[in-house]
C-alpha positions in Angstrom: -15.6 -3.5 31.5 -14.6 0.0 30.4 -11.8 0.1 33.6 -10.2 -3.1 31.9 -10.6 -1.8 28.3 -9.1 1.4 29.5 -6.0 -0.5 30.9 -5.7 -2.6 28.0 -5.3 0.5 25.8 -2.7 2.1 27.8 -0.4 -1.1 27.8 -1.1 -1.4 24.1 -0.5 2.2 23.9 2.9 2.0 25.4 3.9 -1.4 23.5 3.2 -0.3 20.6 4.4 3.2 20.8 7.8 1.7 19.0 6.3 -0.4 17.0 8.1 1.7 13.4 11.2 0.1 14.5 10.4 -3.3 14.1 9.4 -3.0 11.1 11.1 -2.9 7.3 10.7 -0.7 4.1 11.2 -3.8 1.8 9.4 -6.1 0.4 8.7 -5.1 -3.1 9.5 -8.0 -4.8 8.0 -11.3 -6.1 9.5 -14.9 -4.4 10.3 -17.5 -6.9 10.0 -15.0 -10.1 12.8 -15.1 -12.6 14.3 -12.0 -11.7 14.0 -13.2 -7.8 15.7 -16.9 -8.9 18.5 -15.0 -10.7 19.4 -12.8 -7.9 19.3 -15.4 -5.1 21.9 -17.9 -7.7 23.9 -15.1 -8.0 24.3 -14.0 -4.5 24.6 -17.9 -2.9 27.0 -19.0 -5.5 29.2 -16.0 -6.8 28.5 -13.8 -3.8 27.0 -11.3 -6.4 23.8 -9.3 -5.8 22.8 -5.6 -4.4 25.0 -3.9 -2.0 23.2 -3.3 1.5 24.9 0.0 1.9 26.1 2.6 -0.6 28.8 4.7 1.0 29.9 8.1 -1.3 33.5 9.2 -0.1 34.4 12.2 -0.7 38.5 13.3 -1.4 38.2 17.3 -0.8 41.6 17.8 -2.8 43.6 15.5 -5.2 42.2 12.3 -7.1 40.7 9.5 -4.7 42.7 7.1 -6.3 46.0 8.8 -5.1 48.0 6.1 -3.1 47.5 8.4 0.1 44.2 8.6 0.1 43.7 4.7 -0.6 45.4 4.0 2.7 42.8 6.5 4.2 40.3 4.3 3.2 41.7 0.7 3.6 42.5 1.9 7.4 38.9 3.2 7.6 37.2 0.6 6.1 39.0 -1.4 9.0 35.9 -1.7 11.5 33.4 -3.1 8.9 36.1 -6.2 7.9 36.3 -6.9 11.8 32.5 -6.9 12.4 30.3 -10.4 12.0 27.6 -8.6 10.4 29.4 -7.8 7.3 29.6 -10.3 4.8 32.1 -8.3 2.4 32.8 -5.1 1.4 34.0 -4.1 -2.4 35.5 -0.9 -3.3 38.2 0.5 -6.0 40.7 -0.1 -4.1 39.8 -3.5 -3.6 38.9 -4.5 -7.4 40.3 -1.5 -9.4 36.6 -0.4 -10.9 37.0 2.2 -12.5 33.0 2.9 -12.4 33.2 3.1 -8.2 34.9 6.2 -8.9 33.0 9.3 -10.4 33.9 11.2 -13.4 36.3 13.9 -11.9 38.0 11.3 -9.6 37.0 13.3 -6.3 34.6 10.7 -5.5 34.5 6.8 -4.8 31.5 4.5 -3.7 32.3 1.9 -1.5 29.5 -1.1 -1.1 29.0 -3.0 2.0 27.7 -5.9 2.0 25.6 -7.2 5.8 24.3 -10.8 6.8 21.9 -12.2 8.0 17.6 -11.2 8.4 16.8 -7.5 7.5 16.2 -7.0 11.2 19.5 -8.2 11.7 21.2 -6.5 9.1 19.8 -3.1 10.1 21.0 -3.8 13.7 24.5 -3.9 11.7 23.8 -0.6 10.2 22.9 1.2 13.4 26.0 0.0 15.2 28.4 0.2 12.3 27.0 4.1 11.0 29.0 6.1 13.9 32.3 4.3 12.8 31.8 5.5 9.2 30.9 8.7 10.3 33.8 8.9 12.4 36.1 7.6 10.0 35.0 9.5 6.7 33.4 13.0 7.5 31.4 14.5 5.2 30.7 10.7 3.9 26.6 9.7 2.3 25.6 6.5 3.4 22.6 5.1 0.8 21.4 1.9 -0.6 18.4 -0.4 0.8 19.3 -0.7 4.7 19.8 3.0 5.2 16.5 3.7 3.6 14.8 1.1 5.2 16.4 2.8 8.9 14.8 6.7 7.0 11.4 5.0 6.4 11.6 4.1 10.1 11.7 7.1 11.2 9.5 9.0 8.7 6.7 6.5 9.2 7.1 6.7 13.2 7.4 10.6 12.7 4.1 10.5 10.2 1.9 8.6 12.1 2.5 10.4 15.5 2.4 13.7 13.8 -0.8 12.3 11.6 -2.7 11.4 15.3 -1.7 14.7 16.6 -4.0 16.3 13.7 -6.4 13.8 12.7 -7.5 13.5 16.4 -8.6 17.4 17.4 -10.3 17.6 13.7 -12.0 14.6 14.6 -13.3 15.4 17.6 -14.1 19.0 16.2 -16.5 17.3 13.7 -18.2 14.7 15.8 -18.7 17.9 18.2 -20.5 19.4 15.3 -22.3 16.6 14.3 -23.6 15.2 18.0 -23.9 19.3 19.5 -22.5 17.5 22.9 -19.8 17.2 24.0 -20.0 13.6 25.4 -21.2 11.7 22.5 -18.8 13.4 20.7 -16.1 12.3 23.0 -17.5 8.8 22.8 -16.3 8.4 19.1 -12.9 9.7 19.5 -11.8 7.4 22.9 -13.0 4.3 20.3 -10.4 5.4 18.0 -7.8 5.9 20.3 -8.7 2.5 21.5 -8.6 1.0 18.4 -5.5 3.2 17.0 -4.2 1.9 20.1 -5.1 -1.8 19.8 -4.0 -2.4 16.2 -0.3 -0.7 16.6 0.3 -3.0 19.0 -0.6 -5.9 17.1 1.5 -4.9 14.3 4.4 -4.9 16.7 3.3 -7.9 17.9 3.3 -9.8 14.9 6.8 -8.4 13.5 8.2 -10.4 16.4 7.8 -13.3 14.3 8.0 -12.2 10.4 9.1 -9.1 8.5 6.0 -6.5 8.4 6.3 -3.5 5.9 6.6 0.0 7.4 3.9 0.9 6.0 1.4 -1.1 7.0 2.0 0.7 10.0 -0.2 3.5 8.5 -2.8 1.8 6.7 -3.4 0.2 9.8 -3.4 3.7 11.9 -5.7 5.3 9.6 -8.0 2.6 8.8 -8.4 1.7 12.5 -8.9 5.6 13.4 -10.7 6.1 10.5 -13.0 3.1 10.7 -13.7 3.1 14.4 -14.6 6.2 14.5 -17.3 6.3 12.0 -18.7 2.8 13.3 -18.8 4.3 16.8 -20.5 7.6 15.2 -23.2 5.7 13.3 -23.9 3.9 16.8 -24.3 6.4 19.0 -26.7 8.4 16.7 -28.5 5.4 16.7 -28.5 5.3 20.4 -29.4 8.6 20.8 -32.5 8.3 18.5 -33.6 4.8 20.2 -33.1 5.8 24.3 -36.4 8.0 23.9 -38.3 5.3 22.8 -37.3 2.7 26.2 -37.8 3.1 29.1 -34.5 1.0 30.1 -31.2 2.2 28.8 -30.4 -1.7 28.2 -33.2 -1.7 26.0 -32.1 1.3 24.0 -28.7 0.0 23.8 -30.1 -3.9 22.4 -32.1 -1.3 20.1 -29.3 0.1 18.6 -27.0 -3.0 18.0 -30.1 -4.6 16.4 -30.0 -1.5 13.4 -26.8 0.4 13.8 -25.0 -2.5 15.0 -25.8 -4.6 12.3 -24.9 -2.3 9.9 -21.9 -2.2 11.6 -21.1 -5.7 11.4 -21.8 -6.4 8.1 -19.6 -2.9 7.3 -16.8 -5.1 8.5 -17.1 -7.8 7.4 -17.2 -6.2 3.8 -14.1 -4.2 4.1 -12.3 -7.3 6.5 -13.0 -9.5 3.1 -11.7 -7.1 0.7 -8.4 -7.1 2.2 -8.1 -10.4 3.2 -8.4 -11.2 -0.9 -4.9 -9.3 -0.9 -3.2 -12.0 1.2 -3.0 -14.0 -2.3 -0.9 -11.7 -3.6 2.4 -13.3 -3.6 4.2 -10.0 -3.2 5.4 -9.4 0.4 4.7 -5.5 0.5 1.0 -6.1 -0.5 0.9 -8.7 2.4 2.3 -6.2 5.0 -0.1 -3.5 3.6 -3.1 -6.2 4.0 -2.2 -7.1 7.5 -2.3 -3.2 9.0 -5.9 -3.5 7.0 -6.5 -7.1 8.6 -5.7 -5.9 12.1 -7.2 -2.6 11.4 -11.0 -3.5 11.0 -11.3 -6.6 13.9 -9.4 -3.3 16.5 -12.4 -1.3 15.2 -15.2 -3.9 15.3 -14.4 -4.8 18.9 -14.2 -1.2 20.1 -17.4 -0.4 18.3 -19.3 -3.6 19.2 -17.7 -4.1 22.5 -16.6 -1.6 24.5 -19.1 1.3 22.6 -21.9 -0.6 24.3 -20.6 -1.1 27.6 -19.7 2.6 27.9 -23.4 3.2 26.5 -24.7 1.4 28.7 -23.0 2.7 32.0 -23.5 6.6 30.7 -27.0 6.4 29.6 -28.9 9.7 29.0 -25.9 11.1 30.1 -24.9 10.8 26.5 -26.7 14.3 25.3 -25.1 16.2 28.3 -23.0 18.9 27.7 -24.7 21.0 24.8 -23.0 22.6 22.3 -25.4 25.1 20.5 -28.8 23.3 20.2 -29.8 20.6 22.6 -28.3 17.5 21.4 -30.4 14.7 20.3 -33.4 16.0 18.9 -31.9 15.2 15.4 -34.1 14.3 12.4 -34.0 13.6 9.1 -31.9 15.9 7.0 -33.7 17.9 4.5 -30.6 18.6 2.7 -30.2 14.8 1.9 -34.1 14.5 1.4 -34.1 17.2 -1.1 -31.4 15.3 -3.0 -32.8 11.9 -3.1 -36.0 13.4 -4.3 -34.2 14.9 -7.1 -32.4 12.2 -8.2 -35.7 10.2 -8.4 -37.7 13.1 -10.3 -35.3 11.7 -13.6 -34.2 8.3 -12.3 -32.8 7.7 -16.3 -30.9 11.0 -16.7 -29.6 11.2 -12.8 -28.3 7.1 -13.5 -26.9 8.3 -17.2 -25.3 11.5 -16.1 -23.9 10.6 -12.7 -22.4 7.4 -15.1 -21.3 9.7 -17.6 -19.5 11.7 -15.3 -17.2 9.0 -13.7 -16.3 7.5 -16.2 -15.1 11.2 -17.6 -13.4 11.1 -14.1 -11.6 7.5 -15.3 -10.3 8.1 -18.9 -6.6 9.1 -17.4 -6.2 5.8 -15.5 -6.5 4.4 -19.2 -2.9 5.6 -19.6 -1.8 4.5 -16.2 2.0 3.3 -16.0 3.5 1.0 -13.1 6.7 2.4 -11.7 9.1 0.6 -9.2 9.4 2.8 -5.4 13.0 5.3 -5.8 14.4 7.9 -3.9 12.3 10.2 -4.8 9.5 8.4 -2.7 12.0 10.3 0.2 12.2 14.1 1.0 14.7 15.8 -1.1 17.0 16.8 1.2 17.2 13.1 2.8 20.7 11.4 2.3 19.8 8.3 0.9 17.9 10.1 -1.9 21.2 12.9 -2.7 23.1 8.9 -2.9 20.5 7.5 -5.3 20.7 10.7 -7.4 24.3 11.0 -7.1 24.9 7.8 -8.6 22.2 7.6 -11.1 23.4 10.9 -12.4 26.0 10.8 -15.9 27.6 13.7 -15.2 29.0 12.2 -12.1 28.9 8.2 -12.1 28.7 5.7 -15.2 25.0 5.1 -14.2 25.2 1.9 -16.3 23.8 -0.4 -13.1 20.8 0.4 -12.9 20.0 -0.5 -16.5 22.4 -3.7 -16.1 20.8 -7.5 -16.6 22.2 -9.5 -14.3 21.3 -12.9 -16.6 22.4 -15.9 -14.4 23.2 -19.0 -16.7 23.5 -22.7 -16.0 25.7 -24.9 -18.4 24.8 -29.1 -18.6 28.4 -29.5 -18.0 31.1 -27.3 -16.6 31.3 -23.7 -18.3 34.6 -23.2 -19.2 34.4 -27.1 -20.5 34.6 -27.0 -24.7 30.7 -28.2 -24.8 29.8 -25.4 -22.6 31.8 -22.5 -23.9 30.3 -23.4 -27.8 26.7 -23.3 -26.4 27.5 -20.3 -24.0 29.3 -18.3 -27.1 26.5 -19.0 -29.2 23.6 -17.8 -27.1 26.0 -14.4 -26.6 25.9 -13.8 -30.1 22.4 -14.2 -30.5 21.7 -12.1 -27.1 24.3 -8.9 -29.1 21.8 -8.6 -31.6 18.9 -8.6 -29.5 17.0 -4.8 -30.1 17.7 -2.3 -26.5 20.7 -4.6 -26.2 23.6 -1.9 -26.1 27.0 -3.9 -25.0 26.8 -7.4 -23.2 29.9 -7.9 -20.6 31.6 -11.0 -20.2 34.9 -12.3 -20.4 33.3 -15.8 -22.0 32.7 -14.1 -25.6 36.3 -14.0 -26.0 37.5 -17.3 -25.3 39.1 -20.1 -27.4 36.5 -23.3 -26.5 39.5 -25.9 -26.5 41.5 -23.9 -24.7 38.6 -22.6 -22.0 40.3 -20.1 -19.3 43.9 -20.2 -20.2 43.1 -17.8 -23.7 42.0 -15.1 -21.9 45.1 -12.5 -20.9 45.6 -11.2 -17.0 42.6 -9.1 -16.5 40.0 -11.5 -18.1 41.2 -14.6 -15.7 40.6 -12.1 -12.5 36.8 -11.6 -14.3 36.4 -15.3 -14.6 37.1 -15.9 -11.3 34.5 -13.1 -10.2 31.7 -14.6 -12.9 32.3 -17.9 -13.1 31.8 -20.8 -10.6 31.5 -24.5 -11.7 28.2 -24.6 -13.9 27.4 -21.3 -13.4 28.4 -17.9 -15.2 27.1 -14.6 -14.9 26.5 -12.2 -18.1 25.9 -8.7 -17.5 23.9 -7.0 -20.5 23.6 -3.4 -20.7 20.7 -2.0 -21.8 20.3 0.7 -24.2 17.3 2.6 -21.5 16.8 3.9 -18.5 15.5 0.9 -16.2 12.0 2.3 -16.0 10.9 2.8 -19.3 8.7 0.8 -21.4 11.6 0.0 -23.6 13.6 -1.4 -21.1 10.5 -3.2 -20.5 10.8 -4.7 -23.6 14.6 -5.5 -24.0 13.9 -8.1 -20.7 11.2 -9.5 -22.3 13.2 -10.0 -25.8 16.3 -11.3 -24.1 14.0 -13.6 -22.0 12.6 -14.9 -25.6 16.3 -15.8 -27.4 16.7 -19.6 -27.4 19.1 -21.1 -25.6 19.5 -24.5 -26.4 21.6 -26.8 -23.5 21.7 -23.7 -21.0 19.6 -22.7 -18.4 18.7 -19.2 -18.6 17.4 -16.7 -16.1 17.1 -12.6 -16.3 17.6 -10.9 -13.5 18.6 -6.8 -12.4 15.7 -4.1 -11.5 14.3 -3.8 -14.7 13.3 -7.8 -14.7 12.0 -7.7 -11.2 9.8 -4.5 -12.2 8.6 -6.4 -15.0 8.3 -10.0 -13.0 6.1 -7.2 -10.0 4.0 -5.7 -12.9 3.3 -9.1 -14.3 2.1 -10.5 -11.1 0.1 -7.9 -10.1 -1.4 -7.7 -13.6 -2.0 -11.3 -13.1 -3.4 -11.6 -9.7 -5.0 -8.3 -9.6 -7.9 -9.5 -12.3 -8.2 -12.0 -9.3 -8.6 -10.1 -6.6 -10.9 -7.3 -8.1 -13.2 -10.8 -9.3 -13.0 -12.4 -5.1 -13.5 -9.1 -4.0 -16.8 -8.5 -6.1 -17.8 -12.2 -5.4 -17.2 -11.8 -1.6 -19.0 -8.7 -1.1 -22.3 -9.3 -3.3 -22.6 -12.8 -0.7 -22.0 -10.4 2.2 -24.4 -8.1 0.6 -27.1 -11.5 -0.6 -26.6 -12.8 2.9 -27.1 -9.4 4.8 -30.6 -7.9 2.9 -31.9 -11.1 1.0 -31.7 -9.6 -2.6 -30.4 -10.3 -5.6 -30.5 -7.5 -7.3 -29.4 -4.9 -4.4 -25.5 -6.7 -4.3 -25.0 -6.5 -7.8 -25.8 -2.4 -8.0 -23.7 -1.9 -5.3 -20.6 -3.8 -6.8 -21.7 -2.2 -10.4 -21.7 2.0 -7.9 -18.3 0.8 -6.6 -16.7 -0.3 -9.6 -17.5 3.0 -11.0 -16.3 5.4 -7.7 -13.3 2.6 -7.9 -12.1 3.6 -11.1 -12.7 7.5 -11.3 -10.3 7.0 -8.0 -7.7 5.6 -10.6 -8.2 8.3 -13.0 -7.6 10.8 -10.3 -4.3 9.4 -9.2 -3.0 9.4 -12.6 -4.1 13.0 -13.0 -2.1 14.0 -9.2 0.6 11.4 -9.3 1.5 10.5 -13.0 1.1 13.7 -14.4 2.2 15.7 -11.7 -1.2 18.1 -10.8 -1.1 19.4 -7.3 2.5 18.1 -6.7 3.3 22.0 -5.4 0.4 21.4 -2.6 0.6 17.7 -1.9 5.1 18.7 -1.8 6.4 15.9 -3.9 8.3 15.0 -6.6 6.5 13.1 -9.6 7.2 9.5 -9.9 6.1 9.2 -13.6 4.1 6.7 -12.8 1.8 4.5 -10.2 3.5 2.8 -7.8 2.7 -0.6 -8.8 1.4 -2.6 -6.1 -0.8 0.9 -5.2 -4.1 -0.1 -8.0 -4.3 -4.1 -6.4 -3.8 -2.6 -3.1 -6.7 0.6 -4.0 -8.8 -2.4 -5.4 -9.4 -4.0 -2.2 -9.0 -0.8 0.5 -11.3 1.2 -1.9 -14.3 -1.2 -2.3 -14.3 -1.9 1.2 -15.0 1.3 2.2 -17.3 1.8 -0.5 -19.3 -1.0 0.8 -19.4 0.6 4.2 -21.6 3.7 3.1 -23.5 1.3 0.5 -24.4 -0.6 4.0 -25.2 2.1 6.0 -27.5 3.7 3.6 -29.1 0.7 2.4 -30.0 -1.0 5.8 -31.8 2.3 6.5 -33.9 2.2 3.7 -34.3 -1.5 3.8 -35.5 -0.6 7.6 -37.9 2.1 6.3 -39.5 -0.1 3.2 -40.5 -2.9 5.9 -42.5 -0.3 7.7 -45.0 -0.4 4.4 -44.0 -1.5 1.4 -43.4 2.5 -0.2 -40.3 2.5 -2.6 -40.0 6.5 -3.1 -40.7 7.0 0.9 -38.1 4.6 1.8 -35.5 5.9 -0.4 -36.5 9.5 0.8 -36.3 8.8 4.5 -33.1 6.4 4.5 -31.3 8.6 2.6 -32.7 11.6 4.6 -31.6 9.7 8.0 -28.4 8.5 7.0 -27.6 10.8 4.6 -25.8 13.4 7.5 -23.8 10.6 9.1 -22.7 8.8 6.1 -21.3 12.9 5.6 -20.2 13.4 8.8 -18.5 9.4 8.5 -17.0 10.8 5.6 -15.5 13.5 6.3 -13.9 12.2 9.9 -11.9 9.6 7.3 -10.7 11.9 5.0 -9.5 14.0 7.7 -7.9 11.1 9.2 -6.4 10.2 5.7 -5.7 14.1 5.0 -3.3 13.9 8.0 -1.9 10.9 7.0 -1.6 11.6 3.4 0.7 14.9 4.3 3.3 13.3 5.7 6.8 12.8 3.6 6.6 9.1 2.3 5.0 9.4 -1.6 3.8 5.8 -1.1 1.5 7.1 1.6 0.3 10.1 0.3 -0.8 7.8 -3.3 -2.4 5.6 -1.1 -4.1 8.4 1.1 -5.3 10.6 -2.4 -6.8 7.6 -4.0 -9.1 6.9 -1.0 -9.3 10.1 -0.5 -10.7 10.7 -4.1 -13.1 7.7 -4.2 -14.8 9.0 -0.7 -15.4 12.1 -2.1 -17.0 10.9 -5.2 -19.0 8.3 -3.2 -20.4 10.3 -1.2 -21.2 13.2 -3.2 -22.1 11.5 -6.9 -22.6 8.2 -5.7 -24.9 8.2 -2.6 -26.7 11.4 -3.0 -27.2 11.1 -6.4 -26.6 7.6 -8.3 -27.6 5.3 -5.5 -31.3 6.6 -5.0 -32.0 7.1 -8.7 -31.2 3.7 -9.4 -33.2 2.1 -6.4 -35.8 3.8 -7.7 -35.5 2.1 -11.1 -35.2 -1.1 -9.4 -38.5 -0.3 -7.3 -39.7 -3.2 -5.3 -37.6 -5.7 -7.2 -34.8 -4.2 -5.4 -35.3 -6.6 -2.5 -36.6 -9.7 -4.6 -34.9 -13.3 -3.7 -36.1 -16.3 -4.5 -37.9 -17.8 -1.5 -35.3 -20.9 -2.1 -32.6 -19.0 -1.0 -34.1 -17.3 2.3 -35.9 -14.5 0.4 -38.9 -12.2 1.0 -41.9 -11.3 -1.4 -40.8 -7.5 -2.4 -44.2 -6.3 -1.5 -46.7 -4.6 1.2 -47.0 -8.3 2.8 -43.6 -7.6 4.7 -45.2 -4.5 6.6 -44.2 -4.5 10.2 -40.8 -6.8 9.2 -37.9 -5.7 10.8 -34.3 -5.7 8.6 -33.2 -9.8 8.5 
């Protein structure tokens, strides 16, 4: 068995070794939302929507709208017009825009729009960038494809660079932690295995739908991550059971009974947390919950599987190889011991403190703000992000756009009809004196209603025919702040309340998708943080028979859950540790990362909850004794919930410095709530309140499968 899983993770080793470049940086959006219903009207029917590709030429002497440079351009822009990926291209030359030219004149954008699937239209890109290179030097090439094609290649770059580190540390620690060098090899080829397993699934899978780039890294490090602590907590286990056999089969069934229990039920906990994020009808929190969904079945399997095969076959060769001490004459950790007894000295005053303290820890994330994904989630130096700032910037471009509503608006009858224009004209003059609402743009305000098209002079007509199609006209409102801001916020929401009697009204533009994504997420993530609870206190109800155990655990993780929030306000919002962590502060949360935290975070949370309280579960069957039980499991698990610890937030560490900002949020929040759970929480909070629940802790009622919390259970191994 271990020959055949060692040739199944090289083949999925080598598949999936390219698996970044099947994959998209897209999906931040929310499928039949207003702003999404706008922008696909628009874009079928008037051919209007967001350019694919932003190309910045550059005239190095003279005025870019001089006649000889125009015919530069026209004869470059030659090769795109001639290619069956491009669906159009619009320029100054083209349309006479005077905001695709910057202030000085020495610079024009030109837009490019591509057909077809993102896959397909980034195969477009790649074969079309060398002729715009060619033809323009010195030309910036921006907008969503090429920073979909940079995210490739920061995320393939990350996550092999990430491996490179997180692996020697890992093995570094579980040498520590094991003193020999085989079982602390053991861990670390489960990883690889797993690492292994789940990129290739990802790759797999993006043969048949779009999968976000990064779930390529919540899968990497949540596979290494997970695998490897599973396999540590086994093969501790083993090593304490094969004295006790006198068969190494038996030692191995010994171990999958306690350790690999605890095991299973670990992930199933963190499987169901993330499977809750599959309702989430936004398609980057689906990608980022299918590199967690195919993350914790890669590390189950190696753990389960392939852990006790190779356990098996190596026996007591397992402690050879001594590092320092002889390896597995391991006991229970007085360091741990010494805390739990503390915490139990005060059980009232360790609960109220440790309470105290997190929710100190939370108060930022009270003042938590959502922000859509820029450039500045790219290095600084990258060329799509010197394109976004280029053209976002006053002093260079009319940075109008960006704030622009794109409001797509549906007549009864034809628009340019009498009936039409009167309805059309009125709902503009209400929409003028709408608060935020600095200019609205549209050659409709203008016209004569009996007359319809043939009132407005040259330049208005050429508009029409741009805006207008049939029943369908497009009104661009200007709005008086920047696209992100609250008040922004509010002029979508305003314009989205003016009445519109006999027209059919929807807002789009980037500030009504950011609020259509913060109002779904708002609205689903009460959802998922309620199934999430639900699903893990019946995991938890179904694992230990108790009532009362599940509900403290959800209650411990709510609280590490939230002080993780408060932290990434403090880091990312407010810009703390920006010089170490090397990035550039969003203002904000990106706003899918608090549903997407919800779900990751109480997973894992539920992993240590599980190994710590199966081993004092184990130790109260022996004889009924609350304090001693409490003691002795957080005494024996106590160092490899630690050691667990600390392999992940390596593992994320190595992940979180790598150059996307979504990443690195995503890698500091975990990264915060593991440190506070196993510090605060485990050593501290978690025994002081079993204590105050004493033997009720594992009441059920007998209805529902449970035991009588008593002596009587003596000799009762963990259900």
């Amino acid at each position: 068995m271990a020959v055949a899983f060692l040739l199944v993770a090289i083949a999925c080793a080598l598949y999936g070794a390219s698996a970044a470049r099947e994959l998209v940086a897209s999906g931040l959006d929310v499928p039949g939302s207003e702003s999404d219903r706008a922008a696909r009207k628009l874009a079928t029917r008037l051919g209007v929507g967001s350019p694919d590709i932003v190309a910045v030429l550059h005239a190095e002497s003279g005025d870019v709208r001089d006649p000889e440079y125009a015919g530069f351009v026209v004869e470059g822009l030659e090769p795109l017009f001639a290619d069956e990926g491009v669906l159009g291209v619009t320029s100054f030359f083209d349309t006479g825009l005077e905001q695709l030219v910057s202030h000085d004149g020495s610079r024009t954008l030109v837009l490019v729009f591509l057909a077809g699937s993102q896959a397909e239209r980034v195969a477009t890109f790649t074969r079309l960038e060398p002729a715009l290179r060619e033809s323009f030097p010195g030309v910036e090439l921006g907008g969503p494809i090429p920073a979909s094609v940079l995210a490739q290649r920061i995320a393939e770059r990350d996550v092999t660079q990430a491996e490179l580190v997180a692996l020697p540390f890992a093995l570094a620690l579980t040498l520590w932690f094991f003193r020999g060098l085989v079982a602390a090899l053991l861990p670390i080829a489960i990883g690889a295995f797993a690492l292994a397993f789940s990129t290739a699934l990802t790759r797999l899978i993006a043969q048949f739908m779009e999968v976000s780039i990064f779930s390529l890294s919540i899968s990497a490090f949540l596979g290494l991550g997970l695998s490897i602590d599973y396999s540590l907590l086994v093969v501790q286990r083993f090593r304490e059971e094969l004295p006790r056999y006198p068969r190494v089969v038996e030692a191995v069934a010994a171990t999958m009974l306690t350790a690999g229990r605890a095991v299973r039920v670990s992930g199933v906990t963190v499987l169901v947390s993330i499977l809750v994020l599959l309702l989430v009808p936004v398609p980057l929190v689906r990608g980022l919950a299918l590199g967690g969904i195919l993350a914790v079945p890669s590390a189950l399997i190696g753990a389960l599987v392939l852990l006790p095969a190779l356990l098996a076959w190596i026996g007591p060769g397992v402690n050879r190889f001594a590092v320092g001490r002889a390896p597995g004459r391991e006991g229970p950790s007085r360091l741990w011991a010494g805390l739990a007894e503390l915490s139990m000295r005060r059980p009232w005053l360790t609960v109220a403190a440790s309470v105290l303290l997190l929710a100190l820890i939370t108060l930022p994330a009270l003042r938590m703000q959502a922000v859509l994904p820029d450039a500045r989630t790219f290095p600084p130096d990258s060329e799509v992000r010197r394109v976004e700032e280029r053209i976002s910037n006053p002093a260079e471009f009319d940075p109008s756009g960006a704030s622009t509503l794109q409001i797509a608006v549906v007549t009864e009858g034809l628009v340019l009809a009498p009936e039409g224009l009167r309805a059309l004209q009125a709902w503009l003059a209400a929409l003028a004196r709408v608060p935020g609402v600095q200019e609205v743009r549209t050659p409709l305000r203008g016209l004569d209603p009996e007359r319809g098209r043939e009132s407005a002079d040259i330049a208005g007509k050429m508009e029409l025919d741009r805006t207008v199609h049939d029943d369908l006209a497009l009104v661009n409102v200007q709005a008086a702040h920047g696209w992100r801001t609250p008040e922004a916020a509010n002029t979508v929401n305003a314009v989205r309340r003016v009445e519109h009697p006999g027209l059919e009204v929807e807002v789009g533009g980037p500030t009504a998708l950011l609020v259509d994504v913060r109002s779904t997420l708002s609205r689903y993530g009460a959802l998922v943080a309620v199934l999430v609870i639900v699903w893990n206190v019946a995991v938890l109800f179904l694992a230990f028979r108790s009532v009362l155990v599940p509900i403290k655990a959800a209650l411990v993780n709510l609280l590490s859950l939230a002080a993780s929030y408060g932290v990434l306000v403090l880091v990312f919002q407010d810009g703390h540790l920006a010089g170490l962590l090397d990035f550039e502060p969003p203002g904000g949360i990106e706003a899918t990362i608090p549903v997407v935290m919800a779900a990751i975070v109480f997973g894992l949370s539920m992993d240590y909850e599980v190994f710590l309280l199966a081993r004092i579960q184990e130790e109260f069957a022996r004889d009924g004794d609350v304090r001693r039980s409490i003691r002795e499991g957080v005494a024996w698990s106590g160092r490899v919930i630690t050691s667990a610890a600390l392999i992940l937030l390596v593992v994320i560490g190595a992940f979180a410095a790598g150059e996307l900002v979504f990443v690195k949020e995503i890698g500091v929040g975990m990264a915060a709530a593991l440190v506070l759970d196993v510090t605060l929480v485990r050593a501290l909070l978690v025994p002081a309140a079993m204590k105050l629940l004493g033997r009720s802790a594992w009441w059920a009622p007998q209805a529902l499968g449970g035991r009588p919390s008593s002596a009587a259970d003596r000799g009762a191994g963990p259900p």
